[in-house]
N, C-alpha and C positions, 0 to 999 in steps of 0.2 A: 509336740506330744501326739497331738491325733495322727498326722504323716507319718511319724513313727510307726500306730497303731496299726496305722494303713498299709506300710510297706511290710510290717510282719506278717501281715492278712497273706499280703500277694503271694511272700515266700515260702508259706506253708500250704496255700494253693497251688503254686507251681511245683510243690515236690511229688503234692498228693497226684495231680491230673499226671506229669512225668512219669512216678510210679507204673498209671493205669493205663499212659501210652505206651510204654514199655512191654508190659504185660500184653496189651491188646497183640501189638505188632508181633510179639514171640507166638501168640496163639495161631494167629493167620498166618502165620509162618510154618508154621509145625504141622497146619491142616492143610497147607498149598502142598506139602512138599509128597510129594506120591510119583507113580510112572510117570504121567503125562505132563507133568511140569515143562515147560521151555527147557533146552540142553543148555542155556548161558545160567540159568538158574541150577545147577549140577555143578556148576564151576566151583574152588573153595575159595573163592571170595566173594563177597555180597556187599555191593552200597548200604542196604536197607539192614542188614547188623551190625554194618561199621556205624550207621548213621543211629540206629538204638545204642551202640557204646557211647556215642560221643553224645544223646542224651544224659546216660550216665553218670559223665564226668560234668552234668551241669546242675550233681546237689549243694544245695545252699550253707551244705557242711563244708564245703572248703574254703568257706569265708575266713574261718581261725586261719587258715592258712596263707591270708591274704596282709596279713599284719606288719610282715618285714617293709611291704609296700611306706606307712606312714612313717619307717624309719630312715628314708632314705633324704636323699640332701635338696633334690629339686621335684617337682613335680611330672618332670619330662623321665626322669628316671622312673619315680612311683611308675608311671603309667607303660612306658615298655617290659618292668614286672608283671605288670596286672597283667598286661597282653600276652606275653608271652607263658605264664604261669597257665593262664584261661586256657590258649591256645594249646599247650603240654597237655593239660590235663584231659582236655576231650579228645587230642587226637590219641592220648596213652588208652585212654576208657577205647575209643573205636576199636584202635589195633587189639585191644585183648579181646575185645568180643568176636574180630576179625577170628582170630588167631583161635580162639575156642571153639567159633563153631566150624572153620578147618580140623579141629582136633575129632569134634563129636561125627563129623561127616563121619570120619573113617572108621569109628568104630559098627558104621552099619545106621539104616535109617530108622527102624526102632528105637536104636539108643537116644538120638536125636530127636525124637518125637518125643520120646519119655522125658528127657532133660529139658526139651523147651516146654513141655507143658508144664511140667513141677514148678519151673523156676518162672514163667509167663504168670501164672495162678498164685504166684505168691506175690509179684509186682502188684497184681490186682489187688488181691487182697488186703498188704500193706498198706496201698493208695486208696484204697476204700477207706480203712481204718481211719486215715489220718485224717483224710476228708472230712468224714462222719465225726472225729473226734474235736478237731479244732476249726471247722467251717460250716457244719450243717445243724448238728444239734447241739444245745446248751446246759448245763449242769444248774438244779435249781434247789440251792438251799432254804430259802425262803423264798417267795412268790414277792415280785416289781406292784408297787406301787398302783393301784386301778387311776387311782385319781391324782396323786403330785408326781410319779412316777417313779419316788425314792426308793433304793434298795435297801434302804434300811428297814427293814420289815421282821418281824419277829413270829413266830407259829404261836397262838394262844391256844388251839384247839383243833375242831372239825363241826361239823355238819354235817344234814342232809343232804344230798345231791338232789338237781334239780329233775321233768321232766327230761328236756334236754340233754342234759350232762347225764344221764341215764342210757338216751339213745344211742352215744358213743362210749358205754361202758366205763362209768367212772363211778364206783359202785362206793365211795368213801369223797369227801370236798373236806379239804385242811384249809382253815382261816388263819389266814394274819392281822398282824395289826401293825400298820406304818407311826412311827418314832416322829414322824417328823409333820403327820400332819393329823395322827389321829383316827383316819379314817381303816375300815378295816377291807382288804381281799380273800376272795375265794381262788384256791387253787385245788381244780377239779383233778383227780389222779384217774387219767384217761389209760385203757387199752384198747381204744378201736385204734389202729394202724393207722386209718387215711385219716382217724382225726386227727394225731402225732406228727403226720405229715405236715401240718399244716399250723399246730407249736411249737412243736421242733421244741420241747423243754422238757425236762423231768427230771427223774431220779433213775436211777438202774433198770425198773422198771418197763417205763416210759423208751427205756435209750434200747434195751434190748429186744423190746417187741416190734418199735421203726425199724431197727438195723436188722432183723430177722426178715422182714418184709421187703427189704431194701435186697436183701441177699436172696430171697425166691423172685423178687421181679428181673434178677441177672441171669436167674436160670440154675443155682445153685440148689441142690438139694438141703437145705434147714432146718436146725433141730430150733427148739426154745428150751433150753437145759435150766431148771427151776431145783434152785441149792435150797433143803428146809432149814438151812440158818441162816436164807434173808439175802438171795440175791437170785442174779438171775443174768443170763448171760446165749450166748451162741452156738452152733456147731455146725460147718457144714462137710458136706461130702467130697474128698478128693478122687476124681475120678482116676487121675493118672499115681497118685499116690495109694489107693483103693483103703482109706479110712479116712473116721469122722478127725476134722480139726477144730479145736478149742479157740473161739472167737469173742476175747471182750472190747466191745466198743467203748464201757465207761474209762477204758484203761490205754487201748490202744494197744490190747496184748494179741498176738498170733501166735497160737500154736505154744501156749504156755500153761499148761492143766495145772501144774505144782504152786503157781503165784497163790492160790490160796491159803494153803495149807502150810508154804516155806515163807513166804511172803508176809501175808497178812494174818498170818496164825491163826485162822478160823480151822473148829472144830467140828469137822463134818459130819454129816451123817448120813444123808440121803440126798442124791442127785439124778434127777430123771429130766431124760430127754424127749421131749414131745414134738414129733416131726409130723406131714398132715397126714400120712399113711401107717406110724408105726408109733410103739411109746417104748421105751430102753431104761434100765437103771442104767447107769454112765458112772457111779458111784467110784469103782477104781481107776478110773483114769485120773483123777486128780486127787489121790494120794499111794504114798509110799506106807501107810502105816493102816494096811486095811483091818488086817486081825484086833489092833486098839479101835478105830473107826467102829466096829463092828459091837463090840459093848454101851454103845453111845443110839446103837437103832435098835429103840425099845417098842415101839408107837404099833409092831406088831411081830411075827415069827418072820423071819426071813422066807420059808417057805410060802406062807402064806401072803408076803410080798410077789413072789416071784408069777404065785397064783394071779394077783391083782393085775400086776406086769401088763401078764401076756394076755386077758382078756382083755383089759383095755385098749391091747397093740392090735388084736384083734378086730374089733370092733372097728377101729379107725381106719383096718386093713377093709374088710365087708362095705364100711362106707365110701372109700375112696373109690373102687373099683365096679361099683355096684354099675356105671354107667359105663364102664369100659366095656368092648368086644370080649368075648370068653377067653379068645387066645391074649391078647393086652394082659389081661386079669391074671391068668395064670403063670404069663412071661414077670409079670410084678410079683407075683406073689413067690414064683421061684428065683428071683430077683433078693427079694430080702432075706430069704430063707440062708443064701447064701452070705449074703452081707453079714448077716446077723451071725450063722456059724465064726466068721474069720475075725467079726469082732469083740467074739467071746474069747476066745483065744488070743484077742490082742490084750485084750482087758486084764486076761487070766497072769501075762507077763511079769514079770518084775519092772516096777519103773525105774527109768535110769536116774542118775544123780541131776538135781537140779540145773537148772538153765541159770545166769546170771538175772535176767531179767524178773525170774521168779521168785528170788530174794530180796523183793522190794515190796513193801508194804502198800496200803491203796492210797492213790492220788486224786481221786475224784473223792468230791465234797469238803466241806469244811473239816477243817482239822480235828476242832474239838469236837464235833460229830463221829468222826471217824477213831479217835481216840474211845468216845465212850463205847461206841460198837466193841471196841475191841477189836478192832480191822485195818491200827496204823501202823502195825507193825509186830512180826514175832520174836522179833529183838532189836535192840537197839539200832544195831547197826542196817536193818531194813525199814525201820520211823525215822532215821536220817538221811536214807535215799528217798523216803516218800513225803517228807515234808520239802525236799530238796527241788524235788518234780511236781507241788501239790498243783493238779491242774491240767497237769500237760500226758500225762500218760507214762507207760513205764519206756517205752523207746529210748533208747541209749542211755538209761536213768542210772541203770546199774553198773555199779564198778565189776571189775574182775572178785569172783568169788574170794578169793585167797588172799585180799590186801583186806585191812581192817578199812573201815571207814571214817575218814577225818572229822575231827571233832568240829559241830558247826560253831561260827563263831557270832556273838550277838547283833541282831538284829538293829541295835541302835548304833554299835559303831565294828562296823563288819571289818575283818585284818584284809588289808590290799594281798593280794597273790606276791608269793617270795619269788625273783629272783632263781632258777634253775641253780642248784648248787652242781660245783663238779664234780661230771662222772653222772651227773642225771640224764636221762634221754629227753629228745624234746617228746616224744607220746608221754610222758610223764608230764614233762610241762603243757601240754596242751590238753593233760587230764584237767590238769588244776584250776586251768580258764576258765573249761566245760563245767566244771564242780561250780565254781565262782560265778558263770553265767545264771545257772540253773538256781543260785542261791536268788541272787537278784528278782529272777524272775516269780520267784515262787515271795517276794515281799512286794512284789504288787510293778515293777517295772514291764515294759514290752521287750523282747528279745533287742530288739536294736537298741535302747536306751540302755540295757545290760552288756551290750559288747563293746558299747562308749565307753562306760563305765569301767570297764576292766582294762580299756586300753589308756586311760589315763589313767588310773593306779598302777598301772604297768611302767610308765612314763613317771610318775613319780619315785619308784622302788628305783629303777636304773638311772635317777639322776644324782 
């Protein structure tokens, strides 16, 4: 059981760091590449792309794929499979990364520059998330135990905050009281960053204010985008993309502004982003239904919203700059002026149709928490994809928009996976694993006790 625990630990640490080597390698890639580079580096082949592909072909998603291996008759067979499959697979991932950045050469060193950074900055990003989601920080529905250490713990109320808990901005302390032995905890709801560094726990809050600080210590420009119906989340600046991108760390979502309002069927109203030089409503980027939206922001005139806006963004502009040189100050300030025109105009767009991953309800916190929010979903069929992932984020969580969603099955005696019927694809059967794994793991099993699990019901069905 704990080995289990452990080896899932590792698996999701090696995707997340792989991800960010990935990423890292395509950047200094992209930033070497100018006149003066060595003439063997002009060449269209490169060890050090082949050798990022065949990174690639070593995600821990091809495991499903490693399955025909325990069907086979001896052990000596199983293992020249594996070998051989392993080996395919990274030298397939090399050659096409080979093969591609032969393609992008030619279209000119621009194009290459722009395509490795897009797609370098999203490695990162990704591998951050994942990092951040399943290895650094913790989701905390009730506050562990002071004294037996039990998680059985129940919220009875709040408190006072201490001196202390004052000086790292915990401006509310929620009490529990442990089930098991009686005794009660304080859990102080921090906003100082470097205190969160260092409990690494919270609630939406807590998770978006670390992971904003996490994303300005990389050098990323950072919004802290505060939704007034109770959350609160990310945005940063693509340089090579030249707009802000939608970052939730409770979710492990990138670049998916719709998951709330398709998703998790929150009613929005107001969402402003507060970066340390500028403040922005951000309000249409994360819906399609601005005109309704818009009967729901009563709290004052829009105009005189927009008045508030911009003195504020003002003000944080004046202080930001106040110790820069005159020319620094003015390059910033005509800096944003621009940013700011071209992201009115992005705002002002029509959004496009939903993402798959945005038709999934939220998977961070307890269910029936999130149920009573109102945030587990905007129909059926996205509370079955997020009770399916509770925990783990939206990443690969969601089906294809267009198939209904399979009806889950109980908890106490869960149906084994059918059988592939003829004329089904195996991506269909290897939907229904994933669906199957993700069931498992969302009733309290580790990823690896869940892929046991499904390959001996597997083993059953075909006997």
């Amino acid at each position: 059981m704990q080995l289990g625990k452990v080896a899932e630990q590792c698996a999701t640490l090696a995707v997340g760091v792989v991800l960010m080597i990935i990423g890292g390698m395509g950047l200094k890639e992209s930033r070497e590449w100018d006149e003066g580079v060595p003439e063997e580096a002009e060449s269209a082949f490169s060890w050090r792309t082949f050798g990022t592909g065949m990174l690639s072909g070593m995600h821990p998603d091809a495991l499903l794929l490693c399955l025909p291996a325990l069907a086979l008759p001896t052990r000596s067979a199983g293992l020249i499979f594996l070998t051989s499959f392993g080996a395919g697979s990274m030298l397939a991932m090399g050659g096409y990364s080979a093969a591609l950045r032969a393609a992008c050469k030619s279209l000119g060193e621009q194009a290459v520059r722009r395509t490795s950074s897009i797609a370098s900055a999203l490695a990162i990003g990704l591998g951050m998330l994942r990092w951040y989601k399943h290895e650094f920080f913790t989701w905390t529905n009730a506050p562990r135990c002071d004294f037996c250490r039990s998680t059985d713990t129940k919220t009875i109320g709040g408190t006072e905050p201490t001196p202390e808990e004052q000086h790292f901005l915990a401006f509310k302390v929620e009490v529990a009281k442990c089930n098991a032995c009686g005794q009660q905890t304080r859990f102080p709801r921090y906003n100082d960053p470097a205190k969160l560094l260092e409990t690494r726990t919270g609630r939406c809050g807590e998770w978006a204010n670390c992971f904003t600080l996490l994303c300005r210590a990389l050098g990323y420009e950072a919004r802290h985008v505060h939704d007034w119906t109770d959350h609160v989340w990310t945005e940063v600046f693509s340089d090579s993309e030249q707009r802000w991108i939608h970052l939730d760390s409770c979710e492990a979502a990138f670049d998916s502004p719709l998951m709330y309002e398709k998703g998790w069927g929150k009613k929005l109203t107001y969402c402003i982003g507060f970066a340390r030089d500028h403040v922005t409503d951000v309000t249409r980027r994360y819906t399609q239904k601005f005109e309704e939206l818009l009967t729901r922001r009563t709290a004052c005139t829009e105009q005189d919203l927009s008045r508030t806006v911009a003195a504020l963004s003002e003000f944080a502009l004046d202080r930001s700059v106040s110790q820069l040189p005159a020319a620094a100050a003015e390059a910033r300030r005509a800096q944003l002026a621009s940013r700011g025109a071209a992201e009115q105009t992005q705002l002002a767009a029509a959004q496009s149709g939903a993402k798959a991953e945005e038709e999934v309800g939220r998977t961070s916190g307890d269910a029936a928490w999130r149920e009573q929010r109102g945030e587990l979903g905007a129909n059926s069929a996205a509370k079955q994809k997020a009770l399916a992932c509770s925990e783990l984020g939206v990443e690969g969580a969601a089906a294809p928009a267009s198939k209904p969603a399979e009806p889950k099955a109980p908890a106490s005696t869960p149906a084994a996976p059918k059988a592939p019927a003829e004329g089904h694809s195996s991506q269909e059967a290897q939907a229904r694993m994933r669906a199957r794994i993700a069931q498992f793991v969302a009733e309290g099993m580790t990823a690896n006790e869940a892929l046991l699990k499904v390959i001996q019901e597997a083993k059953m069905t075909n006997a």
